[in-house]
C-alpha positions in Angstrom: -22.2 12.0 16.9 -20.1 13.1 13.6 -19.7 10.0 11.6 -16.9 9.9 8.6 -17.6 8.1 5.3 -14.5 6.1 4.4 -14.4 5.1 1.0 -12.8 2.1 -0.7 -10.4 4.6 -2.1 -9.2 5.9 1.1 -9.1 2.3 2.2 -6.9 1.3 -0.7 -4.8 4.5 0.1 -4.3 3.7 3.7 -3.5 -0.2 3.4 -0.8 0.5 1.0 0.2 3.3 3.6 -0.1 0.7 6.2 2.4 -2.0 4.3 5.4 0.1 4.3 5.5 0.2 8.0 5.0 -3.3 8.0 8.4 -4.8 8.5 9.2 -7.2 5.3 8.8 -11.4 6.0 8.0 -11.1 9.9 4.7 -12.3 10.4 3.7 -15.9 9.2 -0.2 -15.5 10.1 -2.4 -13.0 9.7 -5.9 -12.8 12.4 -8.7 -10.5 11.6 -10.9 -10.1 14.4 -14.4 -10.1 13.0 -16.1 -8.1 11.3 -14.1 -5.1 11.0 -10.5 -6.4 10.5 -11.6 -9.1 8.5 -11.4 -6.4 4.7 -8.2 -5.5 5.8 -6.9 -8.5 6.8 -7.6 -10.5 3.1 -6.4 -7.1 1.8 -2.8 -7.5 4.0 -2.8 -11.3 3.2 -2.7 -10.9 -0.5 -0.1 -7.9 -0.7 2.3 -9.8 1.7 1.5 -13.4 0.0 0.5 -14.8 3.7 -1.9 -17.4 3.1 -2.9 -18.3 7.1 -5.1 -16.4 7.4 -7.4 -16.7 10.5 -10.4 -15.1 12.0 -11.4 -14.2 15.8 -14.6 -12.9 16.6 -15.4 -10.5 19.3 -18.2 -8.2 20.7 -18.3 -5.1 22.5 -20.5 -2.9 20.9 -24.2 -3.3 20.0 -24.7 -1.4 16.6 -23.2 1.7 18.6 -23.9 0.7 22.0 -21.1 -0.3 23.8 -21.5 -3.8 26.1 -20.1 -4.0 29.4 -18.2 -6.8 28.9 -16.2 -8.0 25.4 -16.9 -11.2 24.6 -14.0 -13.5 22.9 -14.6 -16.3 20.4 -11.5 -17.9 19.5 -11.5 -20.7 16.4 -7.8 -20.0 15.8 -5.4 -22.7 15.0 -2.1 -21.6 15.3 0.2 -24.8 17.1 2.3 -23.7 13.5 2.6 -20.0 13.8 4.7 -17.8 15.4 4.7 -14.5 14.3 1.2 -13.3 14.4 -0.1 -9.8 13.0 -3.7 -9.4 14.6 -5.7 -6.9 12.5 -9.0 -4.4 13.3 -10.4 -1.5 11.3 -10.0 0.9 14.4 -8.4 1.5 18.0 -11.8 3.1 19.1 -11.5 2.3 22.6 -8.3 0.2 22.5 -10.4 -2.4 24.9 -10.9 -4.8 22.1 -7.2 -5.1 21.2 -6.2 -5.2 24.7 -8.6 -8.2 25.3 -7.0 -9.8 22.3 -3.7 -8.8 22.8 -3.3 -10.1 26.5 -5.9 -13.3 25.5 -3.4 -14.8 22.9 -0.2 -14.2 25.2 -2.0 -16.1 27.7 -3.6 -18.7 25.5 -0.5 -18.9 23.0 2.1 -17.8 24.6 4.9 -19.6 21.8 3.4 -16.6 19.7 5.1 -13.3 18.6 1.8 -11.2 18.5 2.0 -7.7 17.1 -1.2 -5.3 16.7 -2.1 -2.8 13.2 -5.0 -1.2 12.4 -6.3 1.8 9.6 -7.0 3.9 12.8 -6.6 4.7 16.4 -8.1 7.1 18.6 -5.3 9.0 20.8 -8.1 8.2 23.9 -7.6 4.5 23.3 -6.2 2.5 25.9 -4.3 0.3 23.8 -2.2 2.1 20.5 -1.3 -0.7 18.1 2.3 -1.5 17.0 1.5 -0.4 13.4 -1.8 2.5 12.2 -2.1 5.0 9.8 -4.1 7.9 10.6 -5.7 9.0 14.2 -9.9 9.2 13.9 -11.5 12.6 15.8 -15.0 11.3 14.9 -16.9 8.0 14.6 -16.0 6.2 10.9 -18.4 4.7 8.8 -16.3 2.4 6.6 -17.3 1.9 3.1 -18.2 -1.8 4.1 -20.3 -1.0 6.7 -22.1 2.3 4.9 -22.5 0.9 1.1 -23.1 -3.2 2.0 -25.8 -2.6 4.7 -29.7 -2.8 3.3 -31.1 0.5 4.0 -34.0 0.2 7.1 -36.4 2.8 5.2 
């Protein structure tokens, strides 16, 4: 599979890219979903001065592989919000999102949830509210590619 380096200043590039078609004072908490939204997510907090900012974790891939099933683990506390911007790195499969998306309108359903992330695939069965570029191959983002100890 062809993977794509994404640097830091691509990232940089993008998120500023990525704030103008943010609408001004809408969303009062920001949710990263771990690990991957969670760079851009701190990055979106400080530009937009939120400072609720949460995390949710999910899995559906293995390294590459992906799981049958995603699997949601939800810390959140959000009885204060109500305008919620839910953050990822990438609409690879959209499944993730979808998961999310559909778990905090059932969970949370006083919420105003809307979706943004650096990329989406056009295959994915979920397209975010707010994303920057579309991704033809797999992306190796800077934090992944330049933070992980080498295995030779």
């Amino acid at each position: 599979m062809e993977k794509l380096y994404y640097s830091y200043e691509d990232f940089r590039t993008d998120t500023r890219k990525l704030l103008k078609k943010l609408p001004e004072n809408e969303f009062d908490t920001i949710i990263g979903v771990a690990r991957g939204g969670l760079t851009l997510a701190h990055m979106l907090s400080e530009a937009l001065n939120i400072r609720n900012v949460q995390s949710i974790s999910t899995q559906l891939y293995d390294d590459t592989k992906k799981r049958e099933c995603i699997t949601i683990t939800d810390t959140c506390s959000l009885e204060k919000s109500k305008n919620v911007l839910l953050v990822d790195d990438i609409a690879d499969s959209g499944e993730t999102l979808k998961a999310l998306y559909n778990h905090f309108t059932l969970t949370y359903p006083h919420l105003h949830c809307k979706t943004a992330t650096l990329f989406y695939k056009s295959s994915s069965i979920y397209e975010p509210d707010y994303w920057v570029k579309e991704a033809a191959a797999w992306i190796e983002f800077f934090w992944e590619a330049d933070f992980t100890p080498a295995l030779s």
